[in-house]
LOSE-507851 format. One line per field, with one value per residue: x, y, z of N, C-alpha, C in turn; residue in three letters; residue number from 1. Coordinates in Angstrom, 3 decimals. Example, Ala and Ser with C-alpha at 12.3 -4.5 7.8 and 13.67 -1.06 7.14 Angstrom:
nx <- c(13.190/12.850);
ny <- c(-5.690/-2.250);
nz <- c(7.800/7.080);
cax <- c(12.300/13.670);
cay <- c(-4.500/-1.060);
caz <- c(7.800/7.140);
cx <- c(13.200/12.900);
cy <- c(-3.300/0.030);
cz <- c(7.800/7.870);
type <- c(ala/ser);
seq <- c(1/2);
END
This chain:
nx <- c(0.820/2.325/3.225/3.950/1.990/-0.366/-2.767/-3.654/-4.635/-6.480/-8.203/-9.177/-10.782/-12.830/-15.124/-15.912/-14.764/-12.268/-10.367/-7.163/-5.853/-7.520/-6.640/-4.378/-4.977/-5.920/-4.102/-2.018/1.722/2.500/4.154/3.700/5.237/5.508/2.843/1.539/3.326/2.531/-0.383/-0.527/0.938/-1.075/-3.273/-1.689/-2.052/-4.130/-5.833/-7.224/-9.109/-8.688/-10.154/-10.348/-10.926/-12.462/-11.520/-10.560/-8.740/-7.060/-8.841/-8.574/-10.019/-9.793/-11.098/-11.888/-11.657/-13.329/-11.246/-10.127/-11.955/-12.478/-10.268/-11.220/-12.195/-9.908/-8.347/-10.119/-9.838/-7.084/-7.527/-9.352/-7.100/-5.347/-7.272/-7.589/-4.627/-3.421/-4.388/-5.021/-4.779/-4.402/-1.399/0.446/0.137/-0.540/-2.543/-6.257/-7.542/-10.521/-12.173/-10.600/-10.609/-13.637/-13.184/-12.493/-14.467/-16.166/-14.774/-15.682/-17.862/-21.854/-23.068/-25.479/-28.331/-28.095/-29.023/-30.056/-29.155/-26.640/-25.599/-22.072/-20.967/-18.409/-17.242/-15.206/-13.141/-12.814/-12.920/-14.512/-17.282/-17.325/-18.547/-19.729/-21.122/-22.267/-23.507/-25.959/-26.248/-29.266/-27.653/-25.585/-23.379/-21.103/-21.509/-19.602/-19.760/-18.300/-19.870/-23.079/-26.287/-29.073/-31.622/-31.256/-31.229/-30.379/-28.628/-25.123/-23.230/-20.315/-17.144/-13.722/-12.484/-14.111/-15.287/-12.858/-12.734/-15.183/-14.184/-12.133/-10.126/-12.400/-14.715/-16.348/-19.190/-20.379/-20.037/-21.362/-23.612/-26.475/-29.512/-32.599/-32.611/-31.456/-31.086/-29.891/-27.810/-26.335/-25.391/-23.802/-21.794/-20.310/-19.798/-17.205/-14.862/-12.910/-13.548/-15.553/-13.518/-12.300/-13.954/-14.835/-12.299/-12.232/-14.805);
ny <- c(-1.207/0.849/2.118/4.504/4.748/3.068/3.434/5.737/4.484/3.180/5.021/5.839/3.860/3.790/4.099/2.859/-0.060/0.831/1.611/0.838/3.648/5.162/5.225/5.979/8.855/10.266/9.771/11.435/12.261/9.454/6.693/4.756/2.047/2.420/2.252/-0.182/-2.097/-1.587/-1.873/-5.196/-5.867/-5.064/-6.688/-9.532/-9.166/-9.695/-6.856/-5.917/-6.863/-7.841/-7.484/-8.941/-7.691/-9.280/-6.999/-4.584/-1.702/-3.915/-4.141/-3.820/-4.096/-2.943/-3.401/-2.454/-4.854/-6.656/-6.652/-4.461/-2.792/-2.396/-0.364/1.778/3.863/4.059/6.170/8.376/8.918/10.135/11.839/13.160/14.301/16.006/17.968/19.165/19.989/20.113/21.814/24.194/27.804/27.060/27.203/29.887/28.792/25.967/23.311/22.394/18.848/18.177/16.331/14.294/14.800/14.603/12.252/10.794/10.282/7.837/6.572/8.447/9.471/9.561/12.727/12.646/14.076/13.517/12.389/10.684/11.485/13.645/15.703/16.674/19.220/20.687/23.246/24.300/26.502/26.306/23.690/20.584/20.157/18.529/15.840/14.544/12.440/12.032/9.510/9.446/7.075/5.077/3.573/5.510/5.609/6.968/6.767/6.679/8.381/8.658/10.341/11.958/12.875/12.680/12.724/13.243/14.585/16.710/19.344/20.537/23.306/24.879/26.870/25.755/27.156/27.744/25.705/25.024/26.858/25.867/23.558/24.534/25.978/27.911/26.903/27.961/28.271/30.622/30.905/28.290/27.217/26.357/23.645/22.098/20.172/21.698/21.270/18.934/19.177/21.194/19.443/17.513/18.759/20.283/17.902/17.089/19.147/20.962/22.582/20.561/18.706/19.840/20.103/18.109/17.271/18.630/17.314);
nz <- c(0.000/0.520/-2.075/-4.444/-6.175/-5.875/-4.025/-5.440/-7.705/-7.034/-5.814/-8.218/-9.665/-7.967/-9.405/-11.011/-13.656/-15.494/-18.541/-19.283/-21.071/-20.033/-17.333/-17.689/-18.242/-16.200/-13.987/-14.210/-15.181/-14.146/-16.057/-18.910/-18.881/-15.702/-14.904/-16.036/-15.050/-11.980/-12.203/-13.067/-10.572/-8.528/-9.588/-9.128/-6.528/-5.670/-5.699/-8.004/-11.080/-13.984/-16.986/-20.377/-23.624/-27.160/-28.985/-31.606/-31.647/-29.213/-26.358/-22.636/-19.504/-16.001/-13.029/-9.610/-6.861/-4.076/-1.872/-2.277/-2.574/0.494/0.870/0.064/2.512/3.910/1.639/1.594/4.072/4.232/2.368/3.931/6.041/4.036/3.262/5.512/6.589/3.907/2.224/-0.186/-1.514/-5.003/-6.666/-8.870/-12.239/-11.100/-11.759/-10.566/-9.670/-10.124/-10.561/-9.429/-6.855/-6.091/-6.938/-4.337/-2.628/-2.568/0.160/2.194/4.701/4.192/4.785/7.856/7.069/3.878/1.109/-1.759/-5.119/-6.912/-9.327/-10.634/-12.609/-13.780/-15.451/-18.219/-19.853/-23.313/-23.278/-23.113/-21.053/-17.812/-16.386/-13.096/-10.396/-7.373/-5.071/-2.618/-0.253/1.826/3.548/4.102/2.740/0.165/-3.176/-6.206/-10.325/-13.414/-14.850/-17.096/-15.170/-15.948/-14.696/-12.029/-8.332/-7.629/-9.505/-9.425/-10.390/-12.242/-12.898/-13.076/-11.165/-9.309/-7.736/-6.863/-4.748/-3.758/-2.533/-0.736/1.904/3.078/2.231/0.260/-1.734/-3.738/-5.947/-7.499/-9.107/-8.364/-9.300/-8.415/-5.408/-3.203/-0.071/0.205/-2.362/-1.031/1.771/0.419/-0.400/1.531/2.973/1.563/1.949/3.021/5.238/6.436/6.967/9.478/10.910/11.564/12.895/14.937/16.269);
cax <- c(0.000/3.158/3.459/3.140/0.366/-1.252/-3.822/-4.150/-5.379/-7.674/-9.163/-9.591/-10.989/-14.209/-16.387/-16.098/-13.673/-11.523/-9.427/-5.277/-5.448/-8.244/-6.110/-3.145/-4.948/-6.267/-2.862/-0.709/2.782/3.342/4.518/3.363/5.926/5.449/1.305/2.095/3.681/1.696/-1.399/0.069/1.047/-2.072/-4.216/-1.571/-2.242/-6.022/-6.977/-7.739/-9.943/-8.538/-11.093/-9.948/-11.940/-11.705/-11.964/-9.515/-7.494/-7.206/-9.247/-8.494/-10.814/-9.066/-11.872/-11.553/-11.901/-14.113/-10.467/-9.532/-13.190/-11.884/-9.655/-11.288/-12.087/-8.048/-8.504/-11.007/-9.347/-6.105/-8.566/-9.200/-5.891/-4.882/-7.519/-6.819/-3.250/-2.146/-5.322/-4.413/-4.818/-3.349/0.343/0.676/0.179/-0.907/-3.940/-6.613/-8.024/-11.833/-12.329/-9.532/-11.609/-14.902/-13.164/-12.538/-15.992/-16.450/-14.266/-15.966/-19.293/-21.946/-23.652/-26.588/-29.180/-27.768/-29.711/-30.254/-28.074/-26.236/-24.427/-21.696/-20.257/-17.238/-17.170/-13.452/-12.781/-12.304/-12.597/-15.889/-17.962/-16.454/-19.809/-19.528/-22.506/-22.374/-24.916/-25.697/-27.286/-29.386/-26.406/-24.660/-22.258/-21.793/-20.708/-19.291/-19.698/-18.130/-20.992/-24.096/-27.447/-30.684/-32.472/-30.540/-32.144/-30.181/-27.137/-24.214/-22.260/-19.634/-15.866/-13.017/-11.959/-15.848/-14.884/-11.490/-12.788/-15.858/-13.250/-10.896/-10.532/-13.710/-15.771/-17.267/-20.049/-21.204/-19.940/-21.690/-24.889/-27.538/-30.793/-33.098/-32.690/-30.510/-30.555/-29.159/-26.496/-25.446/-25.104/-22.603/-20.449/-20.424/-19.183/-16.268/-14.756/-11.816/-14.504/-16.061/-12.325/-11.577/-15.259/-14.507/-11.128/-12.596/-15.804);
cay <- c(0.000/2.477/2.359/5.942/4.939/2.210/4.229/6.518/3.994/2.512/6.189/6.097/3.031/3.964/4.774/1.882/-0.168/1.699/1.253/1.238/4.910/6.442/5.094/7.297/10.340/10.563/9.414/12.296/11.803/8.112/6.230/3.505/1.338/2.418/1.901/-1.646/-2.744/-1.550/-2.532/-6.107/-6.411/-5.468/-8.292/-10.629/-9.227/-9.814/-6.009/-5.803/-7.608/-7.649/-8.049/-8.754/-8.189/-9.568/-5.973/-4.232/-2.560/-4.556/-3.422/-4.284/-3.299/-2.910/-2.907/-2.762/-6.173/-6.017/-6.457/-3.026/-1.671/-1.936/0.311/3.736/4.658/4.720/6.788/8.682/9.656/10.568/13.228/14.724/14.795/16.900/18.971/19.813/20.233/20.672/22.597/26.087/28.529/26.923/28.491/30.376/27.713/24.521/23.059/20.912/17.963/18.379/14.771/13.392/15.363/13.768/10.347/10.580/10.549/7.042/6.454/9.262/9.015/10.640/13.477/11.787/14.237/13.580/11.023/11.246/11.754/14.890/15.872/17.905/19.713/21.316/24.242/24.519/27.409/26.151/22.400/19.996/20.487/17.216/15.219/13.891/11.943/11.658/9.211/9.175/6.260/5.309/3.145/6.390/5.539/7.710/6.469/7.800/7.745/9.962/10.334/12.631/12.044/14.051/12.130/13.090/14.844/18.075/19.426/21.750/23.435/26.247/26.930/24.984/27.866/27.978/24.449/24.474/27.607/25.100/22.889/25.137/26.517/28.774/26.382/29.216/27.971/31.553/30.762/27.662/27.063/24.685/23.321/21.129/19.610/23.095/21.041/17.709/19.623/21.632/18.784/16.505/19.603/20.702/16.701/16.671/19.962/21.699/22.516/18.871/17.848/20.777/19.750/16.604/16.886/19.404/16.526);
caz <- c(0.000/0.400/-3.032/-4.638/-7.183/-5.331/-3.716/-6.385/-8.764/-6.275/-5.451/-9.592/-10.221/-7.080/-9.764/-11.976/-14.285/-16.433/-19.386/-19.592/-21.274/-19.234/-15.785/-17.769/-18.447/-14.623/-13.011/-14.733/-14.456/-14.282/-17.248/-19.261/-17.958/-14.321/-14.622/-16.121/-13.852/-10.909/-12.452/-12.632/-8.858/-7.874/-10.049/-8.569/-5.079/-5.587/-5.319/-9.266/-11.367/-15.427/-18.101/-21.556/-24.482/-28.196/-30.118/-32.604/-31.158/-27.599/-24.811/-21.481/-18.126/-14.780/-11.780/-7.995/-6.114/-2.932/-0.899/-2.669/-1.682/1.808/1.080/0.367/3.862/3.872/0.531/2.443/5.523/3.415/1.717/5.283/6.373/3.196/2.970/6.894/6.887/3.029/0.549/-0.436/-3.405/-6.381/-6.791/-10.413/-13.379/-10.837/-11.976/-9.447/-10.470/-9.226/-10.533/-8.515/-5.196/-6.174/-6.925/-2.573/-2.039/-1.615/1.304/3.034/4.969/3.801/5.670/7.967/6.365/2.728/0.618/-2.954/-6.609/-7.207/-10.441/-10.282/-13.643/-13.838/-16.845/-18.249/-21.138/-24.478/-23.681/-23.086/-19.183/-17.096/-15.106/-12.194/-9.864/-6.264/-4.700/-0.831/0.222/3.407/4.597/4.987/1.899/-0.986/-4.300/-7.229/-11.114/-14.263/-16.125/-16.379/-14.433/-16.240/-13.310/-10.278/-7.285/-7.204/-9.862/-9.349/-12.270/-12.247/-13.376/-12.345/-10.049/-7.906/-7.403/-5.945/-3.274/-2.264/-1.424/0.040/3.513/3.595/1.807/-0.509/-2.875/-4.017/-7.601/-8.165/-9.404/-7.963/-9.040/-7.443/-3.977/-2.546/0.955/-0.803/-3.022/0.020/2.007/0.008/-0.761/3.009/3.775/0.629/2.023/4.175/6.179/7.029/7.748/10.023/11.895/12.144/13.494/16.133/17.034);
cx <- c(0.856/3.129/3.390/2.223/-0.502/-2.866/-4.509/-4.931/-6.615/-8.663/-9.651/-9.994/-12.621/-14.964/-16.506/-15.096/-13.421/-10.902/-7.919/-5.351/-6.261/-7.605/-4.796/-3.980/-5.595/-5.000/-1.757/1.016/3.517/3.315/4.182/3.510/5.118/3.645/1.250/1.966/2.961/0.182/-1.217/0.159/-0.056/-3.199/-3.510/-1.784/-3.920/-6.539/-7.117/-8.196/-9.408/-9.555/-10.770/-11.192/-11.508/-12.127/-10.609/-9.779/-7.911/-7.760/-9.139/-9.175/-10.074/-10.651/-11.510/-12.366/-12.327/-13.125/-10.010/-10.841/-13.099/-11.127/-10.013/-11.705/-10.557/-7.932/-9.550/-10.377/-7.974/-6.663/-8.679/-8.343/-5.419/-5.923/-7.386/-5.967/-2.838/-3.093/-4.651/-4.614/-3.759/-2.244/0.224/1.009/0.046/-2.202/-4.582/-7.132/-9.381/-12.051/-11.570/-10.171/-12.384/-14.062/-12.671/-13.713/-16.434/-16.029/-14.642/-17.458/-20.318/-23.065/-25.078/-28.031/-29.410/-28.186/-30.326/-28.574/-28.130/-25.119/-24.231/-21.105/-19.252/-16.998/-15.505/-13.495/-12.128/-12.438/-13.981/-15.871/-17.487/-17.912/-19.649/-20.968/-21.783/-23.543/-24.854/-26.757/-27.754/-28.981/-25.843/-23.207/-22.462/-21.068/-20.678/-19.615/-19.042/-19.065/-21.718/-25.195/-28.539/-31.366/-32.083/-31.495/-31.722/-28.539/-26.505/-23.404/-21.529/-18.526/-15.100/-12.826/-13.025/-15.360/-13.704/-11.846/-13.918/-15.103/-12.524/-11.152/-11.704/-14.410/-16.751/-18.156/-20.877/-20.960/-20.116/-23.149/-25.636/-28.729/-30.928/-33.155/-31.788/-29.700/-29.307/-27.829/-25.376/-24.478/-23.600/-21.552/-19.812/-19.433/-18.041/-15.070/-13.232/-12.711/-15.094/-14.746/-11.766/-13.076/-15.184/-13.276/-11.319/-13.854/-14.873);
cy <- c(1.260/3.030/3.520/5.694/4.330/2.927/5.377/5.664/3.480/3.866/6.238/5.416/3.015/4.054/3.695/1.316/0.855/1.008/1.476/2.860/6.109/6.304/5.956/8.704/10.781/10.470/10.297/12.650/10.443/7.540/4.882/2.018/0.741/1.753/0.137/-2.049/-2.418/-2.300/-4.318/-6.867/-6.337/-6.357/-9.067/-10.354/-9.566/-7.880/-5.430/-6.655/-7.384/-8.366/-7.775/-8.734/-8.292/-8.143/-5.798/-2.591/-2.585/-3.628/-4.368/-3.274/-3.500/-2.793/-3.561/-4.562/-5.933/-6.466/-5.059/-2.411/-1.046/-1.080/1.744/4.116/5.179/5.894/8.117/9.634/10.121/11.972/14.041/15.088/15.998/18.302/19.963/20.244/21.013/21.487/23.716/26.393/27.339/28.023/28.942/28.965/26.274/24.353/21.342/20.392/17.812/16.647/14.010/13.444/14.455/11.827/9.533/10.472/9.359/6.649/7.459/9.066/9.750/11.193/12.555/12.630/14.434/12.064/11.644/11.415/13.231/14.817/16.586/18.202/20.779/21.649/24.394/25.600/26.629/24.440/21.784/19.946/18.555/17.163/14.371/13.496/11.151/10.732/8.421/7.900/6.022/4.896/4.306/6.126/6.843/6.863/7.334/7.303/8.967/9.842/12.056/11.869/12.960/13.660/13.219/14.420/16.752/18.056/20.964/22.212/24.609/25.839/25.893/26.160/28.422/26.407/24.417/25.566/26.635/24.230/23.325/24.807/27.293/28.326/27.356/28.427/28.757/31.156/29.890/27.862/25.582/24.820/22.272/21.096/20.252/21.824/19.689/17.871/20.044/20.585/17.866/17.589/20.125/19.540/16.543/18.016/19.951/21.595/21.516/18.688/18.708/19.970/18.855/15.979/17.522/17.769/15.483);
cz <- c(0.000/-0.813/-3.824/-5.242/-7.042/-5.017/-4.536/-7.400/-8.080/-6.325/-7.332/-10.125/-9.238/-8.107/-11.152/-12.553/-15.109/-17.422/-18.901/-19.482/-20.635/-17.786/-16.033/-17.947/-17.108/-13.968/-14.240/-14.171/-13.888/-15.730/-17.523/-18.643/-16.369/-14.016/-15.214/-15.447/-12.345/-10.736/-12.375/-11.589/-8.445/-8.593/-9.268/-7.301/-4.744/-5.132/-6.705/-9.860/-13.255/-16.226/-19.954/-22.739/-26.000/-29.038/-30.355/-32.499/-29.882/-26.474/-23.514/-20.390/-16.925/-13.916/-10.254/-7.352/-4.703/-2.178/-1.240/-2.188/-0.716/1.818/1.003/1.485/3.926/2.608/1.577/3.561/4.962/2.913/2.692/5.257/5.119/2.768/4.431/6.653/5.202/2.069/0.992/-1.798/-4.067/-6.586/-8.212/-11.268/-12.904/-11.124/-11.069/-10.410/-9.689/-9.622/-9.731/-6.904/-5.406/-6.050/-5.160/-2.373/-1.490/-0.220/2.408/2.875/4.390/4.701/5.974/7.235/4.535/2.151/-0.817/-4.177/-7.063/-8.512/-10.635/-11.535/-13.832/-15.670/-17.015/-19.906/-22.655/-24.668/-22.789/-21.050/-18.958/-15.654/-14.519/-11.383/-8.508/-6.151/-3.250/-0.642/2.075/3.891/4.752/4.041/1.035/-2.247/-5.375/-8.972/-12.082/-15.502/-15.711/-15.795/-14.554/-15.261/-12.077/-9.484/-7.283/-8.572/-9.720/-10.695/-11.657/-12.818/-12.387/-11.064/-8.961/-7.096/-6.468/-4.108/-2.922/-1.706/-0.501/1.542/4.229/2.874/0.962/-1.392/-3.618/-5.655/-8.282/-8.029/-8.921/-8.675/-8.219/-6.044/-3.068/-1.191/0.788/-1.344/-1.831/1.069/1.812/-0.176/0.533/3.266/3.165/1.148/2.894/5.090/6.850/8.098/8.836/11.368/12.769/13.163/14.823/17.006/17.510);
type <- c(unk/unk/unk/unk/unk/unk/unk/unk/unk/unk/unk/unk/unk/unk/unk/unk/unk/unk/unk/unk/unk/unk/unk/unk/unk/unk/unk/unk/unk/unk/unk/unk/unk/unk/unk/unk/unk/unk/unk/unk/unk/unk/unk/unk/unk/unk/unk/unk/unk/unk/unk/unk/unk/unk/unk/unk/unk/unk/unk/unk/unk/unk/unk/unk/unk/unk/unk/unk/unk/unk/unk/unk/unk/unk/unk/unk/unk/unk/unk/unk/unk/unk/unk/unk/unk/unk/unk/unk/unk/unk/unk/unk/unk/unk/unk/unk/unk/unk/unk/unk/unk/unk/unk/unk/unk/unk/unk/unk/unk/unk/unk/unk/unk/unk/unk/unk/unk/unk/unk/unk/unk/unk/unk/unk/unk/unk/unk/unk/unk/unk/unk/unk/unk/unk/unk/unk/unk/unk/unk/unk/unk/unk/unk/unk/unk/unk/unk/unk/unk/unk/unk/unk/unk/unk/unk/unk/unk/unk/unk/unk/unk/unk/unk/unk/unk/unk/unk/unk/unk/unk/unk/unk/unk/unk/unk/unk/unk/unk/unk/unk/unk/unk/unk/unk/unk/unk/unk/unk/unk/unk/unk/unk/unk/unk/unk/unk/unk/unk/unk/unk/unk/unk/unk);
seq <- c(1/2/3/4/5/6/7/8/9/10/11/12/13/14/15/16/17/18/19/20/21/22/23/24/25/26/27/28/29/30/31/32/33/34/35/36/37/38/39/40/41/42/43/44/45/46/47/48/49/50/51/52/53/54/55/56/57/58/59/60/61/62/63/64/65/66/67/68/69/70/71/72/73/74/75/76/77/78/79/80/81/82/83/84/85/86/87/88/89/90/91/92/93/94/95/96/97/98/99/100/101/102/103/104/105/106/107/108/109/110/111/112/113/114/115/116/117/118/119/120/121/122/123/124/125/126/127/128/129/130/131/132/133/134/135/136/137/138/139/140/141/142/143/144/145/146/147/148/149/150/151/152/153/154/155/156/157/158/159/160/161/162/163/164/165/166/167/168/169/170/171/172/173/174/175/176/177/178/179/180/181/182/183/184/185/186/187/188/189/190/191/192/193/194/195/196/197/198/199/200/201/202/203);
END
Protein backbone atom coordinates (compact mmCIF):
# COMPACT_ATOMS: atom_id res chain seq x y z
CA UNK A 1 0.00 0.00 0.00
CA UNK A 2 3.16 2.48 0.40
CA UNK A 3 3.46 2.36 -3.03
CA UNK A 4 3.14 5.94 -4.64
CA UNK A 5 0.37 4.94 -7.18
CA UNK A 6 -1.25 2.21 -5.33
CA UNK A 7 -3.82 4.23 -3.72
CA UNK A 8 -4.15 6.52 -6.38
CA UNK A 9 -5.38 3.99 -8.76
CA UNK A 10 -7.67 2.51 -6.28
CA UNK A 11 -9.16 6.19 -5.45
CA UNK A 12 -9.59 6.10 -9.59
CA UNK A 13 -10.99 3.03 -10.22
CA UNK A 14 -14.21 3.96 -7.08
CA UNK A 15 -16.39 4.77 -9.76
CA UNK A 16 -16.10 1.88 -11.98
CA UNK A 17 -13.67 -0.17 -14.29
CA UNK A 18 -11.52 1.70 -16.43
CA UNK A 19 -9.43 1.25 -19.39
CA UNK A 20 -5.28 1.24 -19.59
CA UNK A 21 -5.45 4.91 -21.27
CA UNK A 22 -8.24 6.44 -19.23
CA UNK A 23 -6.11 5.09 -15.78
CA UNK A 24 -3.15 7.30 -17.77
CA UNK A 25 -4.95 10.34 -18.45
CA UNK A 26 -6.27 10.56 -14.62
CA UNK A 27 -2.86 9.41 -13.01
CA UNK A 28 -0.71 12.30 -14.73
CA UNK A 29 2.78 11.80 -14.46
CA UNK A 30 3.34 8.11 -14.28
CA UNK A 31 4.52 6.23 -17.25
CA UNK A 32 3.36 3.51 -19.26
CA UNK A 33 5.93 1.34 -17.96
CA UNK A 34 5.45 2.42 -14.32
CA UNK A 35 1.30 1.90 -14.62
CA UNK A 36 2.10 -1.65 -16.12
CA UNK A 37 3.68 -2.74 -13.85
CA UNK A 38 1.70 -1.55 -10.91
CA UNK A 39 -1.40 -2.53 -12.45
CA UNK A 40 0.07 -6.11 -12.63
CA UNK A 41 1.05 -6.41 -8.86
CA UNK A 42 -2.07 -5.47 -7.87
CA UNK A 43 -4.22 -8.29 -10.05
CA UNK A 44 -1.57 -10.63 -8.57
CA UNK A 45 -2.24 -9.23 -5.08
CA UNK A 46 -6.02 -9.81 -5.59
CA UNK A 47 -6.98 -6.01 -5.32
CA UNK A 48 -7.74 -5.80 -9.27
CA UNK A 49 -9.94 -7.61 -11.37
CA UNK A 50 -8.54 -7.65 -15.43
CA UNK A 51 -11.09 -8.05 -18.10
CA UNK A 52 -9.95 -8.75 -21.56
CA UNK A 53 -11.94 -8.19 -24.48
CA UNK A 54 -11.71 -9.57 -28.20
CA UNK A 55 -11.96 -5.97 -30.12
CA UNK A 56 -9.52 -4.23 -32.60
CA UNK A 57 -7.49 -2.56 -31.16
CA UNK A 58 -7.21 -4.56 -27.60
CA UNK A 59 -9.25 -3.42 -24.81
CA UNK A 60 -8.49 -4.28 -21.48
CA UNK A 61 -10.81 -3.30 -18.13
CA UNK A 62 -9.07 -2.91 -14.78
CA UNK A 63 -11.87 -2.91 -11.78
CA UNK A 64 -11.55 -2.76 -8.00
CA UNK A 65 -11.90 -6.17 -6.11
CA UNK A 66 -14.11 -6.02 -2.93
CA UNK A 67 -10.47 -6.46 -0.90
CA UNK A 68 -9.53 -3.03 -2.67
CA UNK A 69 -13.19 -1.67 -1.68
CA UNK A 70 -11.88 -1.94 1.81
CA UNK A 71 -9.66 0.31 1.08
CA UNK A 72 -11.29 3.74 0.37
CA UNK A 73 -12.09 4.66 3.86
CA UNK A 74 -8.05 4.72 3.87
CA UNK A 75 -8.50 6.79 0.53
CA UNK A 76 -11.01 8.68 2.44
CA UNK A 77 -9.35 9.66 5.52
CA UNK A 78 -6.11 10.57 3.42
CA UNK A 79 -8.57 13.23 1.72
CA UNK A 80 -9.20 14.72 5.28
CA UNK A 81 -5.89 14.80 6.37
CA UNK A 82 -4.88 16.90 3.20
CA UNK A 83 -7.52 18.97 2.97
CA UNK A 84 -6.82 19.81 6.89
CA UNK A 85 -3.25 20.23 6.89
CA UNK A 86 -2.15 20.67 3.03
CA UNK A 87 -5.32 22.60 0.55
CA UNK A 88 -4.41 26.09 -0.44
CA UNK A 89 -4.82 28.53 -3.41
CA UNK A 90 -3.35 26.92 -6.38
CA UNK A 91 0.34 28.49 -6.79
CA UNK A 92 0.68 30.38 -10.41
CA UNK A 93 0.18 27.71 -13.38
CA UNK A 94 -0.91 24.52 -10.84
CA UNK A 95 -3.94 23.06 -11.98
CA UNK A 96 -6.61 20.91 -9.45
CA UNK A 97 -8.02 17.96 -10.47
CA UNK A 98 -11.83 18.38 -9.23
CA UNK A 99 -12.33 14.77 -10.53
CA UNK A 100 -9.53 13.39 -8.51
CA UNK A 101 -11.61 15.36 -5.20
CA UNK A 102 -14.90 13.77 -6.17
CA UNK A 103 -13.16 10.35 -6.92
CA UNK A 104 -12.54 10.58 -2.57
CA UNK A 105 -15.99 10.55 -2.04
CA UNK A 106 -16.45 7.04 -1.62
CA UNK A 107 -14.27 6.45 1.30
CA UNK A 108 -15.97 9.26 3.03
CA UNK A 109 -19.29 9.01 4.97
CA UNK A 110 -21.95 10.64 3.80
CA UNK A 111 -23.65 13.48 5.67
CA UNK A 112 -26.59 11.79 7.97
CA UNK A 113 -29.18 14.24 6.36
CA UNK A 114 -27.77 13.58 2.73
CA UNK A 115 -29.71 11.02 0.62
CA UNK A 116 -30.25 11.25 -2.95
CA UNK A 117 -28.07 11.75 -6.61
CA UNK A 118 -26.24 14.89 -7.21
CA UNK A 119 -24.43 15.87 -10.44
CA UNK A 120 -21.70 17.90 -10.28
CA UNK A 121 -20.26 19.71 -13.64
CA UNK A 122 -17.24 21.32 -13.84
CA UNK A 123 -17.17 24.24 -16.85
CA UNK A 124 -13.45 24.52 -18.25
CA UNK A 125 -12.78 27.41 -21.14
CA UNK A 126 -12.30 26.15 -24.48
CA UNK A 127 -12.60 22.40 -23.68
CA UNK A 128 -15.89 20.00 -23.09
CA UNK A 129 -17.96 20.49 -19.18
CA UNK A 130 -16.45 17.22 -17.10
CA UNK A 131 -19.81 15.22 -15.11
CA UNK A 132 -19.53 13.89 -12.19
CA UNK A 133 -22.51 11.94 -9.86
CA UNK A 134 -22.37 11.66 -6.26
CA UNK A 135 -24.92 9.21 -4.70
CA UNK A 136 -25.70 9.17 -0.83
CA UNK A 137 -27.29 6.26 0.22
CA UNK A 138 -29.39 5.31 3.41
CA UNK A 139 -26.41 3.14 4.60
CA UNK A 140 -24.66 6.39 4.99
CA UNK A 141 -22.26 5.54 1.90
CA UNK A 142 -21.79 7.71 -0.99
CA UNK A 143 -20.71 6.47 -4.30
CA UNK A 144 -19.29 7.80 -7.23
CA UNK A 145 -19.70 7.74 -11.11
CA UNK A 146 -18.13 9.96 -14.26
CA UNK A 147 -20.99 10.33 -16.12
CA UNK A 148 -24.10 12.63 -16.38
CA UNK A 149 -27.45 12.04 -14.43
CA UNK A 150 -30.68 14.05 -16.24
CA UNK A 151 -32.47 12.13 -13.31
CA UNK A 152 -30.54 13.09 -10.28
CA UNK A 153 -32.14 14.84 -7.29
CA UNK A 154 -30.18 18.07 -7.20
CA UNK A 155 -27.14 19.43 -9.86
CA UNK A 156 -24.21 21.75 -9.35
CA UNK A 157 -22.26 23.43 -12.27
CA UNK A 158 -19.63 26.25 -12.25
CA UNK A 159 -15.87 26.93 -13.38
CA UNK A 160 -13.02 24.98 -12.34
CA UNK A 161 -11.96 27.87 -10.05
CA UNK A 162 -15.85 27.98 -7.91
CA UNK A 163 -14.88 24.45 -7.40
CA UNK A 164 -11.49 24.47 -5.95
CA UNK A 165 -12.79 27.61 -3.27
CA UNK A 166 -15.86 25.10 -2.26
CA UNK A 167 -13.25 22.89 -1.42
CA UNK A 168 -10.90 25.14 0.04
CA UNK A 169 -10.53 26.52 3.51
CA UNK A 170 -13.71 28.77 3.60
CA UNK A 171 -15.77 26.38 1.81
CA UNK A 172 -17.27 29.22 -0.51
CA UNK A 173 -20.05 27.97 -2.87
CA UNK A 174 -21.20 31.55 -4.02
CA UNK A 175 -19.94 30.76 -7.60
CA UNK A 176 -21.69 27.66 -8.16
CA UNK A 177 -24.89 27.06 -9.40
CA UNK A 178 -27.54 24.68 -7.96
CA UNK A 179 -30.79 23.32 -9.04
CA UNK A 180 -33.10 21.13 -7.44
CA UNK A 181 -32.69 19.61 -3.98
CA UNK A 182 -30.51 23.10 -2.55
CA UNK A 183 -30.55 21.04 0.96
CA UNK A 184 -29.16 17.71 -0.80
CA UNK A 185 -26.50 19.62 -3.02
CA UNK A 186 -25.45 21.63 0.02
CA UNK A 187 -25.10 18.78 2.01
CA UNK A 188 -22.60 16.50 0.01
CA UNK A 189 -20.45 19.60 -0.76
CA UNK A 190 -20.42 20.70 3.01
CA UNK A 191 -19.18 16.70 3.77
CA UNK A 192 -16.27 16.67 0.63
CA UNK A 193 -14.76 19.96 2.02
CA UNK A 194 -11.82 21.70 4.18
CA UNK A 195 -14.50 22.52 6.18
CA UNK A 196 -16.06 18.87 7.03
CA UNK A 197 -12.32 17.85 7.75
CA UNK A 198 -11.58 20.78 10.02
CA UNK A 199 -15.26 19.75 11.90
CA UNK A 200 -14.51 16.60 12.14
CA UNK A 201 -11.13 16.89 13.49
CA UNK A 202 -12.60 19.40 16.13
CA UNK A 203 -15.80 16.53 17.03
Amino acid sequence: MGDKWTLLIVRDLAGGPRRFVELQRVLPGISTEQLRSRLNRMVADGLLTRQRYREVPPRVDYELTERAHDLLPVVGALARWGYRWAWGPPRPGEAVDIGAVLRCAPGLAAPHDARGTVEMTVTRPGLPSMHHVLHADADGTVSYEERGAPDADARISGPERAWVEAFGPDGSHTELDVEGDRRLAEALLQGLGAVAARDAAVA
